[in-house]
SENURO-737438 format. One record per residue (C-alpha): residue number from 1; residue in three letters; chain; x, y, z. Coordinates in steps of 0.05 Angstrom, whole numbers, plus 5000, padded with zeros to 4 digits. Example, Ala and Ser with C-alpha at 12.3 -4.5 7.8 and 13.67 -1.06 7.14 Angstrom:
BEGIN
k,r,c,u,v,w
1,ALA,A,5246,4910,5156 $
2,SER,A,5273,4979,5143 $
***
This chain:
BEGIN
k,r,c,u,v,w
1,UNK,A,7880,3241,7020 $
2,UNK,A,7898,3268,7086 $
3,UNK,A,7924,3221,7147 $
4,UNK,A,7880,3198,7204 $
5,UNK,A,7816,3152,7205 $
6,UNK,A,7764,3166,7151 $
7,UNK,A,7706,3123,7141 $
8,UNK,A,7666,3117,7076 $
9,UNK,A,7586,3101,7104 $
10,UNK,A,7524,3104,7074 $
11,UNK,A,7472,3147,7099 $
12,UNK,A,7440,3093,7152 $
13,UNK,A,7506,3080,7179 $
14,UNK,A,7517,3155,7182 $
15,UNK,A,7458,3170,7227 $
16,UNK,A,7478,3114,7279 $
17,UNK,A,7556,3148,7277 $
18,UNK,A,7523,3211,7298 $
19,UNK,A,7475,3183,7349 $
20,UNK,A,7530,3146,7377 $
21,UNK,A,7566,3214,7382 $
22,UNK,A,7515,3255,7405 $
23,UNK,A,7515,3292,7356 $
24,UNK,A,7439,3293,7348 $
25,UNK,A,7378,3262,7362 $
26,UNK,A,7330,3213,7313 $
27,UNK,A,7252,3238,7321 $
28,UNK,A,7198,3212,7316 $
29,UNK,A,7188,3218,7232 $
30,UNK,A,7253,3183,7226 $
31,UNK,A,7289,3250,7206 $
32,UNK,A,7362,3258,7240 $
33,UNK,A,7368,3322,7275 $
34,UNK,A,7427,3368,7290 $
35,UNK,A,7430,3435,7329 $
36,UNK,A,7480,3480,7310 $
37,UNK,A,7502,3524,7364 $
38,UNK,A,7500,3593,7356 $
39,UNK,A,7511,3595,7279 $
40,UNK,A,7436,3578,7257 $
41,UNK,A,7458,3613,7190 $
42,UNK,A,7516,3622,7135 $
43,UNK,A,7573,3669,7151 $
44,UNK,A,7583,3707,7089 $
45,UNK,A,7623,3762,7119 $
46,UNK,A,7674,3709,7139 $
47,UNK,A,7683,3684,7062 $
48,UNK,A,7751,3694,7036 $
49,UNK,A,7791,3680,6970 $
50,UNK,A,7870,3669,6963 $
51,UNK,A,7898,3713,6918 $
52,UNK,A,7950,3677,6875 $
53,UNK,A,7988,3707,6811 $
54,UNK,A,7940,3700,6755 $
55,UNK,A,7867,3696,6797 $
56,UNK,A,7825,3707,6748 $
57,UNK,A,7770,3739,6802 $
58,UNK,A,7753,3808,6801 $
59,UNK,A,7794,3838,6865 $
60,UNK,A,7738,3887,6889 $
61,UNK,A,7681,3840,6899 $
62,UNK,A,7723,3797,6951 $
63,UNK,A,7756,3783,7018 $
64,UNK,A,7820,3757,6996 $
65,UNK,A,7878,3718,7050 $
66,UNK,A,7944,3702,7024 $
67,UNK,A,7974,3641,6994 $
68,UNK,A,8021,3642,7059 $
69,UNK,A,7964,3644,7106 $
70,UNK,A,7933,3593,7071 $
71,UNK,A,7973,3550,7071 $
72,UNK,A,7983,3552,7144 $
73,UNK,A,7910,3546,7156 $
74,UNK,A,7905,3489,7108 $
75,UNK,A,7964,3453,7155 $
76,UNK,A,7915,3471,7222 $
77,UNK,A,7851,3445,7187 $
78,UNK,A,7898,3380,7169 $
79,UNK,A,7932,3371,7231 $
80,UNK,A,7864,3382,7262 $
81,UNK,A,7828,3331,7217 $
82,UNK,A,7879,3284,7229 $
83,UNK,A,7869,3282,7302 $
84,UNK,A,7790,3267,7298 $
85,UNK,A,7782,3232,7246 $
86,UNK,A,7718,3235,7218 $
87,UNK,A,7675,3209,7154 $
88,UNK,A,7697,3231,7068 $
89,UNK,A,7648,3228,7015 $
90,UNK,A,7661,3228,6935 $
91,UNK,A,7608,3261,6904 $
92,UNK,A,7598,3295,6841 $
93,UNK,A,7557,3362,6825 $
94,UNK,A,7511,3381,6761 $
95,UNK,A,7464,3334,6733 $
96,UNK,A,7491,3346,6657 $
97,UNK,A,7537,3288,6644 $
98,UNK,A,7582,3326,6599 $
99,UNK,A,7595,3385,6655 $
100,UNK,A,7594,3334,6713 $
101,UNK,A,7648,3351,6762 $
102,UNK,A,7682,3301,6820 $
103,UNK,A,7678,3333,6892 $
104,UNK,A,7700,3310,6950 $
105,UNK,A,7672,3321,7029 $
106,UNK,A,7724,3307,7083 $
107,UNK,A,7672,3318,7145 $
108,UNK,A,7687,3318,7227 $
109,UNK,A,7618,3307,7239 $
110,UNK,A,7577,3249,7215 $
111,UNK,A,7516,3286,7209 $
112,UNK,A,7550,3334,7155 $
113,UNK,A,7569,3279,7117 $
114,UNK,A,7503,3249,7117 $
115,UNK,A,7477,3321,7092 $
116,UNK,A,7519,3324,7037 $
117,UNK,A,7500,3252,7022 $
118,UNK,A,7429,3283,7013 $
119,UNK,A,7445,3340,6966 $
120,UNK,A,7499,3314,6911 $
121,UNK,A,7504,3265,6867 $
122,UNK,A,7539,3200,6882 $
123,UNK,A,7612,3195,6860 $
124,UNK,A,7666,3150,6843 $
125,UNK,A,7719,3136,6899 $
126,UNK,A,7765,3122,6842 $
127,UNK,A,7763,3186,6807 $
128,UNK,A,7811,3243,6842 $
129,UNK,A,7760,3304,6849 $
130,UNK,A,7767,3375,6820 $
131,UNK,A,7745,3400,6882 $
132,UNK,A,7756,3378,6959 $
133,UNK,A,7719,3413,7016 $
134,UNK,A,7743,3403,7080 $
135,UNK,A,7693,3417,7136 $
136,UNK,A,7728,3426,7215 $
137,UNK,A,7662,3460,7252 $
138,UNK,A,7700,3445,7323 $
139,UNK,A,7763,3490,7292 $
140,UNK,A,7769,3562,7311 $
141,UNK,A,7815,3607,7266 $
142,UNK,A,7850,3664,7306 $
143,UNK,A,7845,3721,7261 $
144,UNK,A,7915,3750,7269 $
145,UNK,A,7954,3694,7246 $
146,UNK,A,7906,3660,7199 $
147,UNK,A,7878,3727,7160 $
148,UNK,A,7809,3712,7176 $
149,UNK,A,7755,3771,7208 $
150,UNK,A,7741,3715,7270 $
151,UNK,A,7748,3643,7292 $
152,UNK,A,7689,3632,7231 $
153,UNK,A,7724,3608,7162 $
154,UNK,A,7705,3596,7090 $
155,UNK,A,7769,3601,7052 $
156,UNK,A,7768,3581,6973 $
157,UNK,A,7830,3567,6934 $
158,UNK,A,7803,3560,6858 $
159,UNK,A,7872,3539,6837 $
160,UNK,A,7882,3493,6878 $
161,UNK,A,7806,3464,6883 $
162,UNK,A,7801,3477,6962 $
163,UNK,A,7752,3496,6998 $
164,UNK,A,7759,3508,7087 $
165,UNK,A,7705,3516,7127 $
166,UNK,A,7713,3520,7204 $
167,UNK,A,7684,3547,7266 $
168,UNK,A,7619,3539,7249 $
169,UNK,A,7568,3471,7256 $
170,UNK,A,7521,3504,7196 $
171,UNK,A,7518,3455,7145 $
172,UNK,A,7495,3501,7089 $
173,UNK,A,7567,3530,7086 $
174,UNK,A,7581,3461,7054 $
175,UNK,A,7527,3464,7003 $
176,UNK,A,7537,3530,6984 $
177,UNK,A,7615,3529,6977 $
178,UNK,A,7606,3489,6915 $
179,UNK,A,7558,3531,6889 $
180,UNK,A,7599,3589,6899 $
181,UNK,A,7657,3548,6867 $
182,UNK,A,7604,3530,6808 $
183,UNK,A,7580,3604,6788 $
184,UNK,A,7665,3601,6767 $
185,UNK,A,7668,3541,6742 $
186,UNK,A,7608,3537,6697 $
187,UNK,A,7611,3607,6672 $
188,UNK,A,7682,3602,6646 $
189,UNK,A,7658,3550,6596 $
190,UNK,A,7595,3586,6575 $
191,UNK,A,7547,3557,6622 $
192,UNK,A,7498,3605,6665 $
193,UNK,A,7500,3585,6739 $
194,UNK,A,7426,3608,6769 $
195,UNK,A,7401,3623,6837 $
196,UNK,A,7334,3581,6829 $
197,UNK,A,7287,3539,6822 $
198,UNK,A,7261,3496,6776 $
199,UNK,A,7201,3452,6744 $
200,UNK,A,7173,3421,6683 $
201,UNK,A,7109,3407,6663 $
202,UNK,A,7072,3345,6626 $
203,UNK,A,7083,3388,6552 $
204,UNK,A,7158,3400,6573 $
205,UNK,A,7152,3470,6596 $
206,UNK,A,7210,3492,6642 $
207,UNK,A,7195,3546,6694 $
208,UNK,A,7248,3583,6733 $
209,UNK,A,7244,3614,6804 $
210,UNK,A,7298,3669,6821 $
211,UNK,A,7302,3687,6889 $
212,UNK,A,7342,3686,6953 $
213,UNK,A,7327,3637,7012 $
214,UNK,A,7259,3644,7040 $
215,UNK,A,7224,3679,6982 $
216,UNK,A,7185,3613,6962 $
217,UNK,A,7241,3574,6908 $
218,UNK,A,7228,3511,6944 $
219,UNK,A,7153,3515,6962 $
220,UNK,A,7129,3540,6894 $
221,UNK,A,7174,3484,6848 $
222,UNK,A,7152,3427,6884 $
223,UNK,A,7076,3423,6849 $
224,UNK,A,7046,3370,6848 $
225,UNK,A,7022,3388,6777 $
226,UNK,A,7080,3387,6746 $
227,UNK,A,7149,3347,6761 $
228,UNK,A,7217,3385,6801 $
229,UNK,A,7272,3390,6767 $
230,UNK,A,7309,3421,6824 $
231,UNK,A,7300,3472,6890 $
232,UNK,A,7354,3524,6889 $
233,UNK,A,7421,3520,6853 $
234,UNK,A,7420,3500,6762 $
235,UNK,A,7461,3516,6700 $
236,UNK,A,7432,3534,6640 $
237,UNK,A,7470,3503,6583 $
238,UNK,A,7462,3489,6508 $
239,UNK,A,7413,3444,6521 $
240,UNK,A,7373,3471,6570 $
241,UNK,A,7376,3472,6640 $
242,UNK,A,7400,3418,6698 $
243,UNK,A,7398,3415,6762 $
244,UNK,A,7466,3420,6803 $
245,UNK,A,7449,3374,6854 $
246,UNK,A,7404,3321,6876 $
247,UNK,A,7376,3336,6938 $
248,UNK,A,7332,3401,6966 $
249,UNK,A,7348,3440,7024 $
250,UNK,A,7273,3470,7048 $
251,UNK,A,7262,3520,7097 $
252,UNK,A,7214,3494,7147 $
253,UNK,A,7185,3539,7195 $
254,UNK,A,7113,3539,7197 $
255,UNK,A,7114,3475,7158 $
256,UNK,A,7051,3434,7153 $
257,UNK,A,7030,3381,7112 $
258,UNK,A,6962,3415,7091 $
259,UNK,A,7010,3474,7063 $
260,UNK,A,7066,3445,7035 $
261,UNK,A,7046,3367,7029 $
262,UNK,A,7120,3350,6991 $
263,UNK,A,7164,3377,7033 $
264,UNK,A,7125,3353,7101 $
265,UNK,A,7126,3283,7075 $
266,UNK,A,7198,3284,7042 $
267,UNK,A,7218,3287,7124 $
268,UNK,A,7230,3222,7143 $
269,UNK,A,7283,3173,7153 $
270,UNK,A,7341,3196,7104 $
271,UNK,A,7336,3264,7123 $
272,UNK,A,7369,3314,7166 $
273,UNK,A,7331,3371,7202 $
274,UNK,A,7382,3435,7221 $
275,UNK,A,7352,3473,7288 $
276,UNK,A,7287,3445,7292 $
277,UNK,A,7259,3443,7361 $
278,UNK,A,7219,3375,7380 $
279,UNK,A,7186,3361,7438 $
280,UNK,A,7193,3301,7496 $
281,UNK,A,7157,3256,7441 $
282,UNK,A,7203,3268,7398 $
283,UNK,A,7162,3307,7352 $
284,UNK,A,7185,3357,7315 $
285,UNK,A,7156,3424,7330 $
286,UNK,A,7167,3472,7262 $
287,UNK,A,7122,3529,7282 $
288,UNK,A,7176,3538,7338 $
289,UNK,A,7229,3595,7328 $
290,UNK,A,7266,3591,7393 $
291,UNK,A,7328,3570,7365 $
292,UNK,A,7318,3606,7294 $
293,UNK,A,7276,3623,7243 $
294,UNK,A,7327,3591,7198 $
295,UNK,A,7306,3518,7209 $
296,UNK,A,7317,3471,7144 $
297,UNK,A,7303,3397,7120 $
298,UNK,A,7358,3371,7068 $
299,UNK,A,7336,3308,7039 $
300,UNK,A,7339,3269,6967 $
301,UNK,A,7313,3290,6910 $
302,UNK,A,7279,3218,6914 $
303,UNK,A,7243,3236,6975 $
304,UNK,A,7196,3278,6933 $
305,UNK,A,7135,3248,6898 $
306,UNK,A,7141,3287,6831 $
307,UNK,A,7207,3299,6799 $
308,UNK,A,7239,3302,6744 $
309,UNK,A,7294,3241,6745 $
310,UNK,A,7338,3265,6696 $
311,UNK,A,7353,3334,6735 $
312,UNK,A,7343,3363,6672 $
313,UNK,A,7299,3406,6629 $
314,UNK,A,7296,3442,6561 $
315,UNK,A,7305,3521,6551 $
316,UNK,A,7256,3555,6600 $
317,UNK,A,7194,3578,6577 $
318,UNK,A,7178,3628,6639 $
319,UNK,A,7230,3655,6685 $
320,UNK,A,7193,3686,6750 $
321,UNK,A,7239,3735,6800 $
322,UNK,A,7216,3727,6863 $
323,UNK,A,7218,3777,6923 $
324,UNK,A,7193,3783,6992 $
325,UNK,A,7177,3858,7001 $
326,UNK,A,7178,3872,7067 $
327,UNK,A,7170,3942,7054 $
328,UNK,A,7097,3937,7017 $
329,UNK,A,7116,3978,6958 $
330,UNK,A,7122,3928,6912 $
331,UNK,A,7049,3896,6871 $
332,UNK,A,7034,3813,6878 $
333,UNK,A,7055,3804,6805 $
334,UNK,A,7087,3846,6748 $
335,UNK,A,7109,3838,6679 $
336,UNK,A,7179,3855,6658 $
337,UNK,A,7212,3875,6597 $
338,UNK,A,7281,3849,6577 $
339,UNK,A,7306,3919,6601 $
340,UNK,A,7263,3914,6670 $
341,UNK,A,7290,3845,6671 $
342,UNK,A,7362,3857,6669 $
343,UNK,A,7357,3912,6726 $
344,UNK,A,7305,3876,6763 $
345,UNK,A,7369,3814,6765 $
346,UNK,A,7422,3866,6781 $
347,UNK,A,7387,3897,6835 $
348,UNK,A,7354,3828,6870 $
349,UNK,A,7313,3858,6913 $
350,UNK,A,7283,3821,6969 $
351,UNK,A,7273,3824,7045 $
352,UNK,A,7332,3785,7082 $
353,UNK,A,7282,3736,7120 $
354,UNK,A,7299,3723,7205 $
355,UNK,A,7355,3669,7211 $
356,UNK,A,7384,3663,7138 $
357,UNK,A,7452,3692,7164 $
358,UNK,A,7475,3711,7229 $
359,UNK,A,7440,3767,7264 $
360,UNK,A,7387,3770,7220 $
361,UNK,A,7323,3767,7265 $
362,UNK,A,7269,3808,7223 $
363,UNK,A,7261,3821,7153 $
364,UNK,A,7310,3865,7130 $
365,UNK,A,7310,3906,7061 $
366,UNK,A,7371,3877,7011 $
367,UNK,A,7394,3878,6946 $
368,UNK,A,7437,3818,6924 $
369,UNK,A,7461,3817,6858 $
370,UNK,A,7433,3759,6812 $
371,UNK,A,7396,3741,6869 $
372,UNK,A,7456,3707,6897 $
373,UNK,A,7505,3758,6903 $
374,UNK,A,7546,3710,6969 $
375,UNK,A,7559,3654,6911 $
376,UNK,A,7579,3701,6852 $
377,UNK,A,7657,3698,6834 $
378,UNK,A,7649,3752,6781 $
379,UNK,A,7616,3819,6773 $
380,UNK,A,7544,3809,6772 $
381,UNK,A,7536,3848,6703 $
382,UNK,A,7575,3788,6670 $
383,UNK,A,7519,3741,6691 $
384,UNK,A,7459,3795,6683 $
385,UNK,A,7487,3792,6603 $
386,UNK,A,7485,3712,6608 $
387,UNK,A,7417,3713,6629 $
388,UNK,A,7400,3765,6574 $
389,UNK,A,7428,3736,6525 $
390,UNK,A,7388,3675,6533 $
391,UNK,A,7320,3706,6548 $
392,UNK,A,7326,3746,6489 $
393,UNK,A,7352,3679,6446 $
394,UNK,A,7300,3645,6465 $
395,UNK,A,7241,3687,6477 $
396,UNK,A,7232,3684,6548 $
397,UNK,A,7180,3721,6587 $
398,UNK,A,7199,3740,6655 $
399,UNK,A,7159,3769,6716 $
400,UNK,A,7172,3801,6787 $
401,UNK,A,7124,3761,6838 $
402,UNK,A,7119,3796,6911 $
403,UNK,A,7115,3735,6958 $
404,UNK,A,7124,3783,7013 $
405,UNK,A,7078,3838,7040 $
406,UNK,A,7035,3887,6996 $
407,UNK,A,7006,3950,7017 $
408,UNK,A,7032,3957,7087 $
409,UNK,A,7098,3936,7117 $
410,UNK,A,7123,3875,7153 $
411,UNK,A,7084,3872,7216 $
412,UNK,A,7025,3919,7203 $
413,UNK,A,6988,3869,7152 $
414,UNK,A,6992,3790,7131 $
415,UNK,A,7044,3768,7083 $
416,UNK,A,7012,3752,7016 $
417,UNK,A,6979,3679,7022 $
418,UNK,A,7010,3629,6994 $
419,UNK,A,6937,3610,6957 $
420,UNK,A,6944,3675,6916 $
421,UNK,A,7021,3670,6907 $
422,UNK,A,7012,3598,6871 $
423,UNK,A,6945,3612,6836 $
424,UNK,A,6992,3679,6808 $
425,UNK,A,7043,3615,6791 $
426,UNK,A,6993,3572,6749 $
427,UNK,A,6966,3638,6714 $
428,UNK,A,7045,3661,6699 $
429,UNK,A,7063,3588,6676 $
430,UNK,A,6991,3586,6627 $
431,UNK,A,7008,3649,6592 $
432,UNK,A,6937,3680,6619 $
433,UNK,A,6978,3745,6640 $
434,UNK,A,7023,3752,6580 $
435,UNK,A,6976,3801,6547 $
436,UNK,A,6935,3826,6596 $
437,UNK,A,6930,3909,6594 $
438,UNK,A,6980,3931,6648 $
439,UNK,A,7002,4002,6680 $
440,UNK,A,7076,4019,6662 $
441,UNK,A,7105,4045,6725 $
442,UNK,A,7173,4072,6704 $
443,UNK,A,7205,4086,6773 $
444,UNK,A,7204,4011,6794 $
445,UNK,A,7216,3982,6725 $
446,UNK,A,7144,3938,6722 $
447,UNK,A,7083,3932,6676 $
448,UNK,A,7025,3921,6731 $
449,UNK,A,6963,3883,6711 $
450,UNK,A,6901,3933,6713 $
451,UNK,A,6863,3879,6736 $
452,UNK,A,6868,3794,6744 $
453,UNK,A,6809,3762,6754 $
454,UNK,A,6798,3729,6830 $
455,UNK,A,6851,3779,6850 $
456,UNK,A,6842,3837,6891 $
457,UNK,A,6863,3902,6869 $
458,UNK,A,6900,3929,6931 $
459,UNK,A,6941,3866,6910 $
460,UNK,A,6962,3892,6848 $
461,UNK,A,6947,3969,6865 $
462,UNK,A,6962,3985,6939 $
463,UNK,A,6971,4051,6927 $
464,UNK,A,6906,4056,6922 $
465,UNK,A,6896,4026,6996 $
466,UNK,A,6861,4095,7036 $
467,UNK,A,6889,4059,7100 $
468,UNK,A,6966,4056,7075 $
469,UNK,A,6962,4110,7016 $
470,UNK,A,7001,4165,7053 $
471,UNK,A,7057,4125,7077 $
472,UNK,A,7050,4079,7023 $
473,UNK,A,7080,4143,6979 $
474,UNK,A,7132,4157,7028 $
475,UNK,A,7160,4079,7019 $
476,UNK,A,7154,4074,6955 $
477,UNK,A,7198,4142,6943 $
478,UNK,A,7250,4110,6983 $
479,UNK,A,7250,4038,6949 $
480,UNK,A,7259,4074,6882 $
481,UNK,A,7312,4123,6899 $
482,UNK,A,7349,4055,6934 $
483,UNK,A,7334,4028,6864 $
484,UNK,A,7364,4078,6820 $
485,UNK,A,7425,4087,6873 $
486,UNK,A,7439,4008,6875 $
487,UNK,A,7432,4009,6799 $
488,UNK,A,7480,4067,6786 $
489,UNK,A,7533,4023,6825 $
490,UNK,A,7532,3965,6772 $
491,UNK,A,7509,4005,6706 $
492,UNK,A,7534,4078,6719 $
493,UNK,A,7487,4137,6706 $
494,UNK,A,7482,4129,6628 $
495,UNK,A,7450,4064,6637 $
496,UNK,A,7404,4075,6693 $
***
């Protein structure tokens, strides 16, 4: 344990620590909230690795520092730690008792330590952790003596179990640190680390939701139809599936209880809103984006209504990729073959949604690997032939579901509603669209639906949209050569 004073609270005590420090405000729902400066998103281009002998990580997928450097950042974030003090946590992550793993949070800020209060499993003090993750947001690197690209730092020692973060008040970096260290961790004993969703219903049916933040993993799990098993981060093990934490980190722009009735009422005293804007009431105010579009709630898994308490499930019997085409190319729903399915993960397409990372303030075409491509360790084919393997083992249909924009482009029509997403959803998760007649469309690797009842066609077709048809052609020729191009990267031209 490092020197200085380090105070083990629960989450109540937490939130009067960082009103007492102004380091946020309580409103009016009983949610604490934090602003966080001018990082309202993760820094991924500031995520290195240290490269010691034997690292077992693939050299071209990283940013990689020295052990040297390191090691003298490690003494700054110490030294620095050690002069403010602040709060530790022992936590653990991954619901499956037999691949639980001890972490531990050493936090400036009382706030972060509250948030990861929300997201992991309790610990025991007692037990040393595999992990420790030490979080300095008031620290600023300087790039020419610590190896870094700025005064932003994620630096992750697997050896050594160490994670840095500094230079940044964005409390996702925490959260997602472990997960980055999981996709390692779990895969090196034969357990697939996912990018998803997940929820089970009264028969025991597990449902998956693939997809990058913003593209609906945490609104379309939490149903109140059938019980969450978790919102963004699993393994899938011999068993079945499990939930890596125990809290949910929501997106909430645009929230409202008459949309999203969970989340809205899982935001109360407990949790901890990032960049929301509230008003002299102390209200908060989600449809307001003057400080991001990035704004999230992180609260217990306890907080919602329906869950699953054992953070566990069996083997899927649905996996659904989700995707927020902001490009319009892409149909509401599709049906994919194990072949369509394995590109469809390899390429990840979505739209990068306003606020997610820095500098991101429109939707912006990407392809991230596995859906997750920030957290993976390894090459993303490795995990593409976990997935695969366990799809085909177990018979697993999978789909492609647009939760973005069909026909036209971001801006010149509505995003899909959200009605027609989850109606889509229920169909997928009945089996009602497993043998419907589709249209094989080779470019874009997707059997299409001719027709679903209640749907409308320029859903599915919007090609066929007179108003869009011209350009429509011109997108979609780009969106499939970006396809076959992002493709040829991971699988060469043979397999293409």
């Amino acid at each position: 344990m490092i020197q200085g004073t380090w105070k083990r609270l629960n989450s109540t005590e937490l939130v009067e620590e960082a009103i007492r420090r102004g380091e946020g405000a309580l409103l009016a729902n009983g949610a604490f909230c934090a602003h966080t400066g001018k990082f309202t998103g993760r820094s991924p281009k500031d995520k290195f690795f240290v490269a010691y002998a034997g690292c077992p990580l693939p050299t071209e997928r990283h940013q990689w520092i020295t052990e040297a450097q390191f090691d003298r950042l490690f003494a700054k974030v110490q030294a620095h730690l050690q002069a403010t003090g602040g709060y530790v946590f022992d936590g653990a992550v991954n619901q499956h008792p037999t691949h639980r793993v001890p972490v531990r949070f050493y936090t400036e800020f009382a706030w972060h330590n509250h948030f990861v209060q929300d997201l992991f499993l309790p610990g025991n003090p007692d037990v040393a952790p595999q992990y420790t993750v030490y979080g300095a947001p008031t620290l600023k690197a300087v790039p020419e003596e610590d190896g870094t690209r700025s005064e932003t730092f994620i630096v992750i020692h697997l050896k050594r179990g160490i994670v840095l973060i500094g230079g940044t008040e964005y409390a996702g970096e925490l959260k997602k640190s472990i997960f980055t260290l999981m996709h390692h961790h779990l895969a090196e004993r034969g357990i697939m680390p996912m990018h998803c969703s997940a929820s089970v219903g009264e028969a025991g049916d597990v449902a998956l939701f693939f997809g990058l933040s913003g593209t609906g993993k945490t609104t379309l799990s939490a149903d109140p139809a059938r019980r969450l098993i978790g919102d963004d981060e699993h393994g899938w093990a011999e068993d079945g599936v499990f939930n890596m934490e125990n809290g949910c980190y929501a997106k909430c722009i645009d929230l409202s209880r008459e949309k999203e009735p969970d989340i809205y009422d899982a935001i109360r005293f407990g949790a901890v809103l990032e960049n929301v804007v509230y008003d002299d009431a102390r209200l908060p105010v989600y449809g307001d984006r003057s400080l991001t579009e990035n704004t999230r709630a992180a609260y217990p898994l306890s907080f919602i209504r329906n869950i699953e308490p054992s953070g566990r499930g069996g083997h899927p019997q649905v996996i659904i990729f989700l995707s927020a085409d902001a490009s319009g190319v892409l149909p509401a729903v599709a049906r994919l073959t194990p072949e369509d399915a394995r590109k469809h993960y390899l390429l990840g397409y979505t739209s990068k949604l306003a606020g997610t990372e820095r500098g991101v303030v429109s939707p912006e075409a990407t392809f991230s690997a596995c859906f997750g491509a920030p957290f993976l360790t390894d090459r993303p084919v490795r995990y593409a032939d976990m997935l695969m393997e366990r799809v085909a083992l177990y018979d697993v249909p999978v789909y492609l579901l647009n939760t973005g924009w069909v026909g036209g482009v971001y801006g010149q029509v509505d995003r899909i509603p959200l009605k027609v997403t989850r109606d889509l959803v229920n169909r997928i998760i009945r089996g009602e669209l497993n043998d419907v007649p589709t249209v094989r469309d080779d470019e874009l690797f997707l059997n299409v639906p001719t027709e679903i009842p209640g749907v409308p066609d320029a859903y599915l077709h919007p090609q066929r949209e007179p108003a869009h048809s011209a350009d429509y052609g011109n997108r979609r020729v780009a969106l499939a050569k970006s396809f076959a191009d992002v493709l040829g990267d991971y699988l060469g031209v043979a397999e293409r």
